[in-house]
DSSP file (Angstrom, degrees, kcal/mol; ACC not computed):
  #  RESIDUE AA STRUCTURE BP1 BP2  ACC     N-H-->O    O-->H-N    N-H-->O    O-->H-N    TCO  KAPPA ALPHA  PHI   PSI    X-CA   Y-CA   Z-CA
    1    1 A X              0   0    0      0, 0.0     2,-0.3     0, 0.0   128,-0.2   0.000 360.0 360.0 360.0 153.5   84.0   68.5  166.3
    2    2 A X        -     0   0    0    126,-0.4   128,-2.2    99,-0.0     2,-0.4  -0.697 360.0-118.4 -88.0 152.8   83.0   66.3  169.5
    3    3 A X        -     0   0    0     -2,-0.3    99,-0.5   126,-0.2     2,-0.4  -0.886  26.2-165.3 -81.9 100.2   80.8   63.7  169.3
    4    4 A X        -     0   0    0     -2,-0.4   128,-2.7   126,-0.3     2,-0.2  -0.831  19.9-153.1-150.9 115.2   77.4   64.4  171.6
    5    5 A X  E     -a  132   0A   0     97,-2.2     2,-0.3    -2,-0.4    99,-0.3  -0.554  13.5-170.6 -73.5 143.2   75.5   61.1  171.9
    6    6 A X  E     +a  133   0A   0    126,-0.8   128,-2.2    -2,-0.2     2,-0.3  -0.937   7.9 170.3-141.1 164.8   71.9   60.7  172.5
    7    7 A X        -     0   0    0     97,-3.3   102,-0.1    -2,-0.3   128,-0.1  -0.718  25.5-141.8-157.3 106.4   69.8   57.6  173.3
    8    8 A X        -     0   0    0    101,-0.4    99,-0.3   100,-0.3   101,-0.2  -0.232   8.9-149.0 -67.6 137.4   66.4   56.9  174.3
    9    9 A X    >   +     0   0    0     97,-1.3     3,-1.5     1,-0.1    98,-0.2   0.970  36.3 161.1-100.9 -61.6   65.8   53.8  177.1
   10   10 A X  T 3  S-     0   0    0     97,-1.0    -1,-0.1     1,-0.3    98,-0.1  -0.400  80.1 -41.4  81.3-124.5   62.0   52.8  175.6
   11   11 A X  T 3  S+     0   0    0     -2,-0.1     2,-0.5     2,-0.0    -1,-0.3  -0.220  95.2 148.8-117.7  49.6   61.7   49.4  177.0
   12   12 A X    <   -     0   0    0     -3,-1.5     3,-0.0     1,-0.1   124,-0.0  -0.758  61.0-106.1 -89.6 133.5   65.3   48.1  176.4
   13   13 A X     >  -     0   0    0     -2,-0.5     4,-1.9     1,-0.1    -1,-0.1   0.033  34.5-115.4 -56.0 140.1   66.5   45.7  178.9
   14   14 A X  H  > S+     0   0    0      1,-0.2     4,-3.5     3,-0.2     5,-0.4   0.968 122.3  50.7 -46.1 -65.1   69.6   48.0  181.7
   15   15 A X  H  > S+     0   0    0      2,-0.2     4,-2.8     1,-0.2    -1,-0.2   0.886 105.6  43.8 -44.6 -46.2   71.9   45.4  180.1
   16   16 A X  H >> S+     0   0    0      1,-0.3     4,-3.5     2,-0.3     3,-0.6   0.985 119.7  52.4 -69.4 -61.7   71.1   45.9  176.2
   17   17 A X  H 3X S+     0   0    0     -4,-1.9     4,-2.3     1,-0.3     5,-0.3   0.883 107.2  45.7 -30.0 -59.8   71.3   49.9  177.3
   18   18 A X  H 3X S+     0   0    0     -4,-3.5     4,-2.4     1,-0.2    -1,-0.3   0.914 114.5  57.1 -76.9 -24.2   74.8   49.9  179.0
   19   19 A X  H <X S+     0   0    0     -4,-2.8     4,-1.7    -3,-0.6    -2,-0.2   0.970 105.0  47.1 -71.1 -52.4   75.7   47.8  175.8
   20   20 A X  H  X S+     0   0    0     -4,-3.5     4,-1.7     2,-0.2    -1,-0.2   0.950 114.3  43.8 -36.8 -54.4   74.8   50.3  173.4
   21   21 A X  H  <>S+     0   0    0     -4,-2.3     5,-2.9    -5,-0.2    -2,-0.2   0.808 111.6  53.7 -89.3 -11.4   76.4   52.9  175.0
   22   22 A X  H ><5S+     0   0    0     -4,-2.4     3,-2.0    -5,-0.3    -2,-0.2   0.983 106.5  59.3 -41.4 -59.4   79.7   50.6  175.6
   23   23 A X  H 3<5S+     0   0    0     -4,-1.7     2,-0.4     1,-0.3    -2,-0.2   0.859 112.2  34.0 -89.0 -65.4   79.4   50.1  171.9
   24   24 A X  T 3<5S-     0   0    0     -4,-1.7    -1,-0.3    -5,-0.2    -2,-0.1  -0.126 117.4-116.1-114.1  31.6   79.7   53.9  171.2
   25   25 A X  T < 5 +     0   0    0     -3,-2.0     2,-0.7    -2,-0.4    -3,-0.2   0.652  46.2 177.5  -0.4  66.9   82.1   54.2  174.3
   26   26 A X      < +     0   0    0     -5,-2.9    -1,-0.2    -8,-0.1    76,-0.1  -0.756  11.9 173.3 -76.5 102.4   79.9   56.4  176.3
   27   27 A X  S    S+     0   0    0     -2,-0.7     2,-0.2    74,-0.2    74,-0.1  -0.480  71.5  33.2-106.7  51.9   81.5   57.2  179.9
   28   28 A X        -     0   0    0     31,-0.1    75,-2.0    72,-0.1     2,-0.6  -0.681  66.8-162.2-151.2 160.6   79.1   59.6  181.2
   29   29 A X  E     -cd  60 103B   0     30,-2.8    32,-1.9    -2,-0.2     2,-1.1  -0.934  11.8-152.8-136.9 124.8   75.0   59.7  180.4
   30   30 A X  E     -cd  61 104B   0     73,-1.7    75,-1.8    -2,-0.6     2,-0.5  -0.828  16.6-137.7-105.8 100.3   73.4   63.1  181.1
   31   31 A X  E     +cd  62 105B   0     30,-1.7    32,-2.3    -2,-1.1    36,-0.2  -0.460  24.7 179.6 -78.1 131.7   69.7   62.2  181.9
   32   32 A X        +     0   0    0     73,-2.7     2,-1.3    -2,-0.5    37,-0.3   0.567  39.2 126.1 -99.2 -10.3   67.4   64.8  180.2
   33   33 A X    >   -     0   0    0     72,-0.8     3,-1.2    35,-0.2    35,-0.2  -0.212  53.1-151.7 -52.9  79.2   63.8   63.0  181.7
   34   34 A X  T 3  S+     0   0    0     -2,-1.3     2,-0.8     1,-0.2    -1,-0.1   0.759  95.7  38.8  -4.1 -74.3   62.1   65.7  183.3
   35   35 A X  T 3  S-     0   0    0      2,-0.1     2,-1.9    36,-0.1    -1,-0.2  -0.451  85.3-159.1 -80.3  45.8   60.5   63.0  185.6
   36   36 A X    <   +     0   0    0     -3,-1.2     2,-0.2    -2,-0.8    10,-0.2   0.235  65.1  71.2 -45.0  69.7   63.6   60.6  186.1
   37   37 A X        -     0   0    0     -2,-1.9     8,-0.2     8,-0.1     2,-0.2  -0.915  61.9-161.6 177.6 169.7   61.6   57.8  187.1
   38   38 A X    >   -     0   0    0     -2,-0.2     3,-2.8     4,-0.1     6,-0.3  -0.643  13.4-159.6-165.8  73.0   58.9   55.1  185.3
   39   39 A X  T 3  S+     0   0    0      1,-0.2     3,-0.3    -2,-0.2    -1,-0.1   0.622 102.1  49.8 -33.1 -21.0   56.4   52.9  186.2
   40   40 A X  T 3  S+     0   0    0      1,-0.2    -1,-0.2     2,-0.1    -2,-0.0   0.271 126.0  34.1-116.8  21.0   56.1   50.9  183.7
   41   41 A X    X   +     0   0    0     -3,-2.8     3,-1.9   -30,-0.0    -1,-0.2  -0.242  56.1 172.0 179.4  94.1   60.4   50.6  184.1
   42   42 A X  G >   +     0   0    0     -3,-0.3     3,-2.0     1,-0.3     6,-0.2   0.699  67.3  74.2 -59.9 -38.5   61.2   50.8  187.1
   43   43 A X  G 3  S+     0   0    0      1,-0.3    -1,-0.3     5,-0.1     9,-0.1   0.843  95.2  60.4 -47.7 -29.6   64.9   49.9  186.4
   44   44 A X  G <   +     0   0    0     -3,-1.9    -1,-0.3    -6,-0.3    -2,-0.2   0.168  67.6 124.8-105.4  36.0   65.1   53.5  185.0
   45   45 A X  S <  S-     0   0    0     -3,-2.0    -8,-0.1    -8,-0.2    -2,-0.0   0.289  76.4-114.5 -31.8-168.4   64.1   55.2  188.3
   46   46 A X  S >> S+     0   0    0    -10,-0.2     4,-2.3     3,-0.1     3,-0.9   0.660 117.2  50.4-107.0 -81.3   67.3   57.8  188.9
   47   47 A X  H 3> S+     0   0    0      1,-0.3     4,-0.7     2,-0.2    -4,-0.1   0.448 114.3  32.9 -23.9 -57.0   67.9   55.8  191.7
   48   48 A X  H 3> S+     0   0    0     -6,-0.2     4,-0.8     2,-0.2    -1,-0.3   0.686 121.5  53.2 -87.5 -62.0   68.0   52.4  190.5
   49   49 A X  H <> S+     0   0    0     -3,-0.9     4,-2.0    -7,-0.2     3,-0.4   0.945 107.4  49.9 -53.6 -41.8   69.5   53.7  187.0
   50   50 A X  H  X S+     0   0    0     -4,-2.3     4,-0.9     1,-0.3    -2,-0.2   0.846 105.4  55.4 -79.6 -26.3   72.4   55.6  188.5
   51   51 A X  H  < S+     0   0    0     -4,-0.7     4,-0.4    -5,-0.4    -1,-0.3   0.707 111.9  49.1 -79.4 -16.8   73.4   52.6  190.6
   52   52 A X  H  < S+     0   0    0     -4,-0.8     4,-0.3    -3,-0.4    -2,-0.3   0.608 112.9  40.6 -97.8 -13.6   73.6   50.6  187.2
   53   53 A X  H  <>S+     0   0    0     -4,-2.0     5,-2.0     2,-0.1    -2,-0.2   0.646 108.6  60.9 -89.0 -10.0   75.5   52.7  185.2
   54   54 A X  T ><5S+     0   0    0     -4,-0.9     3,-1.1     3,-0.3    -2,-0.2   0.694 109.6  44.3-116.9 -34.6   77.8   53.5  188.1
   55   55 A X  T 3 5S+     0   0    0     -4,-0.4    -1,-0.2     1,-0.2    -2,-0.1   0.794 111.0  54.3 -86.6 -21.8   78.8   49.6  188.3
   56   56 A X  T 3 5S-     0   0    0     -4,-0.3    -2,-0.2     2,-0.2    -1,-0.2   0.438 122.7-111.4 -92.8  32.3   79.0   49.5  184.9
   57   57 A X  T < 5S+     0   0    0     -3,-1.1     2,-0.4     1,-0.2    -3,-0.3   0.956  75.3 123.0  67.6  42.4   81.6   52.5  184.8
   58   58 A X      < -     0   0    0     -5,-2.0     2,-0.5    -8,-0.1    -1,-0.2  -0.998  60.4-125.7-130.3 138.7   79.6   54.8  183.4
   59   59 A X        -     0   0    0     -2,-0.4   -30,-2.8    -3,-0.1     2,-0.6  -0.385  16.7-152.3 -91.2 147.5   79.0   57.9  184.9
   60   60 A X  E     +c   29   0B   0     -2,-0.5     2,-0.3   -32,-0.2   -30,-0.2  -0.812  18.5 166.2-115.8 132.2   75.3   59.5  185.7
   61   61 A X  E     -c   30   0B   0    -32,-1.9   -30,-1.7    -2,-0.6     2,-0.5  -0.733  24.6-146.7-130.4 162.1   74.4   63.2  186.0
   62   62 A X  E     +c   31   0B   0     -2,-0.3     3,-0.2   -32,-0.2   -30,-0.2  -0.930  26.6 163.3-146.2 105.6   70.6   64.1  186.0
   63   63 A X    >>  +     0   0    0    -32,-2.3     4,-2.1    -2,-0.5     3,-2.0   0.066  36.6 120.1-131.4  33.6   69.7   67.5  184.2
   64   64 A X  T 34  +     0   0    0      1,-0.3    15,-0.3     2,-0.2     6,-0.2   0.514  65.0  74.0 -39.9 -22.1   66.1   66.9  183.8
   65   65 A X  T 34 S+     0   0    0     -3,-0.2    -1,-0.3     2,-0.1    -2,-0.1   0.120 118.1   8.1 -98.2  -3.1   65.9   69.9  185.9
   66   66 A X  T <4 S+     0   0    0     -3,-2.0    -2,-0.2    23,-0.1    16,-0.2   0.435 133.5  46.2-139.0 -30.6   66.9   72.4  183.1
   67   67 A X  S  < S+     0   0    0     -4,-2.1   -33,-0.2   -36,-0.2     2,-0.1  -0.450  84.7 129.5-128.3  31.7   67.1   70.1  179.6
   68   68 A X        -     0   0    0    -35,-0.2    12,-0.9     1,-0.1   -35,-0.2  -0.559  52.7-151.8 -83.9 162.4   63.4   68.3  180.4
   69   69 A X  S    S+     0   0    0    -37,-0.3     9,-0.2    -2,-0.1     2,-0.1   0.417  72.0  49.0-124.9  -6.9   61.1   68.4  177.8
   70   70 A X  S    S-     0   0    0     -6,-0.2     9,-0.6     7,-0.1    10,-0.2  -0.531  95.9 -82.3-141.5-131.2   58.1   68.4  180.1
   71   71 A X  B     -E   78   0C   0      7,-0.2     7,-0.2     1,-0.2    -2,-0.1  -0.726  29.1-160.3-105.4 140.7   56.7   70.0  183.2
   72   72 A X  S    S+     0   0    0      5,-0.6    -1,-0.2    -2,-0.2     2,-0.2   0.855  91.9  34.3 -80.4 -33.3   58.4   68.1  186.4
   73   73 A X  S    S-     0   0    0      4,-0.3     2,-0.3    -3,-0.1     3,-0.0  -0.643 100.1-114.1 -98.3 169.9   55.3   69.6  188.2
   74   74 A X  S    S+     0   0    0      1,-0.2     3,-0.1    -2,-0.2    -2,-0.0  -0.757 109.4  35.9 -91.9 157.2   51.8   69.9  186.5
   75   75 A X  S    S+     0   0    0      1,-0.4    -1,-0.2    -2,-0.3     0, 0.0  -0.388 102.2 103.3 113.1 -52.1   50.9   73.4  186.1
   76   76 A X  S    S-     0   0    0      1,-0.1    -1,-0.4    -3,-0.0     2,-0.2   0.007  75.8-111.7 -69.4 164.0   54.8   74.3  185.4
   77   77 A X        -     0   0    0     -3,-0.1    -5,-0.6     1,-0.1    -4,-0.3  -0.601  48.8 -96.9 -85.3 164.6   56.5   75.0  181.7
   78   78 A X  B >>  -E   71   0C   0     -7,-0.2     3,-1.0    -9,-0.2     4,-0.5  -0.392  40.5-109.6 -65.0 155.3   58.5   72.3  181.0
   79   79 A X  G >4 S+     0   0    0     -9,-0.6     3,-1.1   -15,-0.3     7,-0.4   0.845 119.2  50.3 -63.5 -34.6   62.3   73.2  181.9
   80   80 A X  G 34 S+     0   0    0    -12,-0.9    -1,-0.2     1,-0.3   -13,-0.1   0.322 101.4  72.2-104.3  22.9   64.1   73.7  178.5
   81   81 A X  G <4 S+     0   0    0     -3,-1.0     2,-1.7   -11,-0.1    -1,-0.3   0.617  86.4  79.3 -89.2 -28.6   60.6   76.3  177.9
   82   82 A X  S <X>S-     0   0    0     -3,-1.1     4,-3.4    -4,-0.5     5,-0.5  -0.648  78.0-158.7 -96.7  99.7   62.5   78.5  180.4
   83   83 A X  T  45S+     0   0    0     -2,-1.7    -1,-0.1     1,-0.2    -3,-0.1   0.545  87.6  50.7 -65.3  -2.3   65.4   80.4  178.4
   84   84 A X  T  >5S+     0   0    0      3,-0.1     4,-2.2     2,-0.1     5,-0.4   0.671 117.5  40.8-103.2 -66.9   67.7   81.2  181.4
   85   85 A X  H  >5S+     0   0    0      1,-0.2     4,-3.0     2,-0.2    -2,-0.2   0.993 111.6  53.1 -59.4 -43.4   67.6   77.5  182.6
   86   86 A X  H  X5S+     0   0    0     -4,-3.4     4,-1.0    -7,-0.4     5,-0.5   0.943 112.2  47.1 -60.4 -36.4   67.8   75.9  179.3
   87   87 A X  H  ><S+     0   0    0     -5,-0.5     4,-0.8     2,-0.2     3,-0.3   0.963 110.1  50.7 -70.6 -30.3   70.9   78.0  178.7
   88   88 A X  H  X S+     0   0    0     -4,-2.2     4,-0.8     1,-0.2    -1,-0.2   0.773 113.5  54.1 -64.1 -32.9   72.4   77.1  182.2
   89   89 A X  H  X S+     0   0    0     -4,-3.0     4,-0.6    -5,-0.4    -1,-0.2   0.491 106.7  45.6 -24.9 -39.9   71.6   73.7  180.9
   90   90 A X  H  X S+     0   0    0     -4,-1.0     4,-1.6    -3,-0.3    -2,-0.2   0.628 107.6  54.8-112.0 -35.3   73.3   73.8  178.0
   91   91 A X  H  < S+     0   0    0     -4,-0.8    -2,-0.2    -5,-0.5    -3,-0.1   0.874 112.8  42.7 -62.1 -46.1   76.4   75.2  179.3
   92   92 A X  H  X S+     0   0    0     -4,-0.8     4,-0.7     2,-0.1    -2,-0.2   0.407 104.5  62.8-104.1  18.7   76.8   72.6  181.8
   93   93 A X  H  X S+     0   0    0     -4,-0.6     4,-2.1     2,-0.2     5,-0.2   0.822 115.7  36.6 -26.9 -74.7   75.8   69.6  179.4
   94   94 A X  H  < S+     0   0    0     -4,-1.6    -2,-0.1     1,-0.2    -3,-0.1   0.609 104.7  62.6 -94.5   8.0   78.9   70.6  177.3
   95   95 A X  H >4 S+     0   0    0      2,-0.1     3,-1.0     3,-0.1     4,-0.4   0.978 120.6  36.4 -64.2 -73.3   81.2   71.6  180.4
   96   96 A X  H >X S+     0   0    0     -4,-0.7     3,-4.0     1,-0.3     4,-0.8   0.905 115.5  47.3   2.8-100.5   80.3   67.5  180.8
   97   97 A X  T 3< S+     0   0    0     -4,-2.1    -1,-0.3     1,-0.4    -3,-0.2   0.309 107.2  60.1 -56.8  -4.6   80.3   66.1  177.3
   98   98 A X  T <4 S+     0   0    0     -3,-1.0    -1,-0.4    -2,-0.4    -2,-0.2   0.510 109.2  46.1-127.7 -28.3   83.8   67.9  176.6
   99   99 A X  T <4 S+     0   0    0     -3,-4.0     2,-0.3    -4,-0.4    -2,-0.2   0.635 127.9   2.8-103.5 -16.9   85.2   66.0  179.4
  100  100 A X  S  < S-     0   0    0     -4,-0.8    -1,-0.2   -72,-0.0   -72,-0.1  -0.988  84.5 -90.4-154.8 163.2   83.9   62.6  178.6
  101  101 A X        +     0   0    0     -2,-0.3     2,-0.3   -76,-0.2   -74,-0.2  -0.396  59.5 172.0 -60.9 175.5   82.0   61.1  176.0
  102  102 A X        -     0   0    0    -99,-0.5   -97,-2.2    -5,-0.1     2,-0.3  -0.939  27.9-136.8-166.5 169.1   78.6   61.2  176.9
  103  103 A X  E     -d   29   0B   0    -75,-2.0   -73,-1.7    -2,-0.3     2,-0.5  -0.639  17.5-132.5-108.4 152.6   75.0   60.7  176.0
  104  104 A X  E     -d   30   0B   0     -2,-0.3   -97,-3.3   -99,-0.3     2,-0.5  -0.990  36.9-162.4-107.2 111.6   71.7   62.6  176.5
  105  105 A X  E     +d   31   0B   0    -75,-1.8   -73,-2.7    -2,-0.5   -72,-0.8  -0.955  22.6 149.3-108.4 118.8   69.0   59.8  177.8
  106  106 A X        -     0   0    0     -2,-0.5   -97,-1.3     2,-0.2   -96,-0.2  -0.390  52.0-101.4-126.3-140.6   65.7   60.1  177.8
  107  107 A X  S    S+     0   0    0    -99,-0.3   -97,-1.0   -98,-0.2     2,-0.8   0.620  85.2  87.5-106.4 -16.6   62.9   57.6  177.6
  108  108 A X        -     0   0    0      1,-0.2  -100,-0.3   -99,-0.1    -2,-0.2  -0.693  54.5-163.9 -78.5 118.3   61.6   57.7  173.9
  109  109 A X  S    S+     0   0    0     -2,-0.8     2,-0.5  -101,-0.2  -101,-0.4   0.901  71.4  75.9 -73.6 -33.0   63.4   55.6  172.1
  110  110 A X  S >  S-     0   0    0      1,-0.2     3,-1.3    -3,-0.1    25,-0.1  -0.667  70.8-157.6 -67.9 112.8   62.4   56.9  168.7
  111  111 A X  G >  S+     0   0    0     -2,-0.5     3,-2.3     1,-0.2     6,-0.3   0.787  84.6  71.7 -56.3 -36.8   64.5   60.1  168.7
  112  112 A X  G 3  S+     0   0    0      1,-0.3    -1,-0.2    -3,-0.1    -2,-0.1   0.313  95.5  54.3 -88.2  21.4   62.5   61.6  166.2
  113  113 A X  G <  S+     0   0    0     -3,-1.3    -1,-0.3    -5,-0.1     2,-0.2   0.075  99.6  63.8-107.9  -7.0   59.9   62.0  168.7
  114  114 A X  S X> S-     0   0    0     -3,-2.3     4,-0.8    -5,-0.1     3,-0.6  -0.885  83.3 -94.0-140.5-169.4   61.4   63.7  171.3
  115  115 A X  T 34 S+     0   0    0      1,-0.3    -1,-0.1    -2,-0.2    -4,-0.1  -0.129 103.0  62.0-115.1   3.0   62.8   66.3  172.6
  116  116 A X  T 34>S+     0   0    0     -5,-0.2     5,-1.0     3,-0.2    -1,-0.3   0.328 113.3  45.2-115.4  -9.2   66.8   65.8  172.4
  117  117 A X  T <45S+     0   0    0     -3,-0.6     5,-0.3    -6,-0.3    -2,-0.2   0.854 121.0  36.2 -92.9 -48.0   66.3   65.8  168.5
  118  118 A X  T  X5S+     0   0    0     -4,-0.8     4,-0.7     3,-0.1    -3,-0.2   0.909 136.8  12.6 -74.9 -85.9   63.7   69.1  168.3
  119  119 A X  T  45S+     0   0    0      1,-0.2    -3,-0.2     2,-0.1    -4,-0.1   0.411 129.7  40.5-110.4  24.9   65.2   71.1  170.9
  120  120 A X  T  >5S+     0   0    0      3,-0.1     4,-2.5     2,-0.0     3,-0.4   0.731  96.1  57.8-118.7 -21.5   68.1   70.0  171.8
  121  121 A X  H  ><S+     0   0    0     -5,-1.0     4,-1.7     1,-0.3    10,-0.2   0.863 107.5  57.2 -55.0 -36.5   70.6   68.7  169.1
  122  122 A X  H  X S+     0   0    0     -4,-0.7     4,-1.5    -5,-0.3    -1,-0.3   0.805 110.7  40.8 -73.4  -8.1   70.5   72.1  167.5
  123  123 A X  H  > S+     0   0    0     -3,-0.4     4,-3.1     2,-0.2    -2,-0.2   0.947 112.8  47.5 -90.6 -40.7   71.4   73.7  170.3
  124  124 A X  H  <>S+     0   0    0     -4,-2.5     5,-1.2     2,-0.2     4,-0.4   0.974 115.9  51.4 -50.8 -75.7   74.1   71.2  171.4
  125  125 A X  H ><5S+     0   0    0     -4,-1.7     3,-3.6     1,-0.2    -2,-0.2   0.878 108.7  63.7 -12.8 -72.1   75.3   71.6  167.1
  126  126 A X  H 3<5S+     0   0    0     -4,-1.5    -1,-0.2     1,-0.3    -2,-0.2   0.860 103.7  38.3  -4.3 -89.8   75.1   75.3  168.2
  127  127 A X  T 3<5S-     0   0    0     -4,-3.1    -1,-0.3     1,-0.2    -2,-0.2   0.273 135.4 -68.5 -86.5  32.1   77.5   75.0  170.3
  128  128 A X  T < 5S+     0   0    0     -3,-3.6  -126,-0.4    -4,-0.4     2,-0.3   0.214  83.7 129.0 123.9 -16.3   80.2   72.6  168.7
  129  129 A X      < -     0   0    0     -5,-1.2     2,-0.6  -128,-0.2    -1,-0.3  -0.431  52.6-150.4 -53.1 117.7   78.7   69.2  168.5
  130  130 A X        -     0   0    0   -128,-2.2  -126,-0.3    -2,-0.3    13,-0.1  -0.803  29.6-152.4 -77.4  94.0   78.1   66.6  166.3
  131  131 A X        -     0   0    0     -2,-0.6    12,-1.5  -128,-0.2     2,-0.3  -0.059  15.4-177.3 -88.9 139.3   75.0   65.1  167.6
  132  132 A X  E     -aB   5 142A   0   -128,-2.7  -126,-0.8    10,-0.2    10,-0.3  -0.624  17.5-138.7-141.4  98.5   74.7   61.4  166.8
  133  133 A X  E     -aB   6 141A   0      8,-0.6     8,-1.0    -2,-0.3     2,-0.3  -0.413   7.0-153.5 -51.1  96.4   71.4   59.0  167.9
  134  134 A X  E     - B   0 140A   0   -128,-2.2  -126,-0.3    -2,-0.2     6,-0.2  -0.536  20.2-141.2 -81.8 163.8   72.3   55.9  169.0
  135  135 A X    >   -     0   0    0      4,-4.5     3,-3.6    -2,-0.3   -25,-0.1  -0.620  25.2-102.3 -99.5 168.0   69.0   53.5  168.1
  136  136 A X  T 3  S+     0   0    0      1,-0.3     2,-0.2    -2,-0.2    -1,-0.1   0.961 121.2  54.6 -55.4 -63.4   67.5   50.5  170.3
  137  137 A X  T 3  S-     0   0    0      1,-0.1    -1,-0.3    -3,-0.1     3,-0.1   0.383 124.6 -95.1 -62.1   7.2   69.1   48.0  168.0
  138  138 A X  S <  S+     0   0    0     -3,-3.6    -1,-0.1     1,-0.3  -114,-0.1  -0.191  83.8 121.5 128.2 -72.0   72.9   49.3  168.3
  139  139 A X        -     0   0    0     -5,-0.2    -4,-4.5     1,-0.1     2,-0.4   0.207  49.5-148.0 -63.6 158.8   73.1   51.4  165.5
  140  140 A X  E     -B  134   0A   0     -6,-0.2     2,-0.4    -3,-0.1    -6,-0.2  -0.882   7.1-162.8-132.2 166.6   73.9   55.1  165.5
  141  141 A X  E     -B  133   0A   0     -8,-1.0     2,-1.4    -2,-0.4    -8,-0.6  -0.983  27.2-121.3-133.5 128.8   72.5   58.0  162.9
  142  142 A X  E     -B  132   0A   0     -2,-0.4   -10,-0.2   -10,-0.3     7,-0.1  -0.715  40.6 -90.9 -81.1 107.2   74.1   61.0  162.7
  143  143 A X        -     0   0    0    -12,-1.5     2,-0.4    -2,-1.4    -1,-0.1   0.300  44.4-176.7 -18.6 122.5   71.7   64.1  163.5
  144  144 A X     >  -     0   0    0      1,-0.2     4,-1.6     2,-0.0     5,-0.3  -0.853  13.4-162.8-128.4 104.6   69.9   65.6  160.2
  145  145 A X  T  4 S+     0   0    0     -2,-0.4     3,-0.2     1,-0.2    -1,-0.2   0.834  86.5  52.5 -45.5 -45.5   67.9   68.6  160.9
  146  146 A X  T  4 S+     0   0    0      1,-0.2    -1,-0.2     3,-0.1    -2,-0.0   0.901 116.4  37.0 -53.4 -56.9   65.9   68.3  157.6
  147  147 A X  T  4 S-     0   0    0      1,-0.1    -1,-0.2    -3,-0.1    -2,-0.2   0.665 110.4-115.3 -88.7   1.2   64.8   64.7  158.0
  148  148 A X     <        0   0    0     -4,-1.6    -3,-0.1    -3,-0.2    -1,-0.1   0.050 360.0 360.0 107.9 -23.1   64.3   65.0  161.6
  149  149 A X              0   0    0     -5,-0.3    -4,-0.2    -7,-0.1   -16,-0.2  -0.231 360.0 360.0 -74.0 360.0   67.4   62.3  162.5
């Protein structure tokens, strides 16, 4: 089976982030943020992000727009609530990840609060993965449905 990263940004410094996923030789990061952008870290703007992974060799894709886990407008379902986009989602996430390593990034760093551990690592599983969490400090977990990790 391939290896399907994910890794949450929380308030970890751009550097300590591209070092984690160095560590766990992640060449592409598939952003999952609904909202790809962060007042209160502005380094993870799309903009601003994609220009930092992109010097550090790592490649940036944004599919926030199908694999979000919350509304990009108010009023809207969240994307990966809409079963024909989440599937188009899903399809081209592991068109991706099959071709490089890669990560799912979003902003929680505790995986077992969001939304690439509940709805997407089973799906990702689903479809041939071994989903693995890297954590803020480095360290990586291998997905466990039961305990939530």
């Amino acid at each position: 089976m391939q290896v399907l990263f994910t890794i949450g940004h929380g308030t970890l410094s751009i550097d300590d982030l591209v070092r984690n996923l160095n560590a766990h030789g992640v060449r592409t990061v598939l952003d999952v943020r609904a909202q790809p952008h962060s007042s209160r870290a502005p380094d993870y703007n799309k903009s601003e992000l994609e220009g930092e992974l992109v010097a550090a060799g790592i490649s940036y894709r944004w599919m926030g727009d199908h694999l979000g886990g919350r509304p990009i407008r108010a009023g809207e379902p969240a994307p990966i609530d809409d079963p024909d986009r989440l599937a188009a989602g899903i399809t081209e996430a592991t068109g991706l990840a099959r071709g490089a390593t890669s990560a799912l990034l979003c902003a929680e760093i505790d995986p077992t609060h969001c939304h690439r551990t509940t709805s997407l690592a089973p799906r990702f599983e689903d479809a041939g993965f071994t989903v693995v969490h890297i954590l803020a400090d480095g360290s990586a977990r291998t997905h466990q449905p039961t305990l939530g990790l």
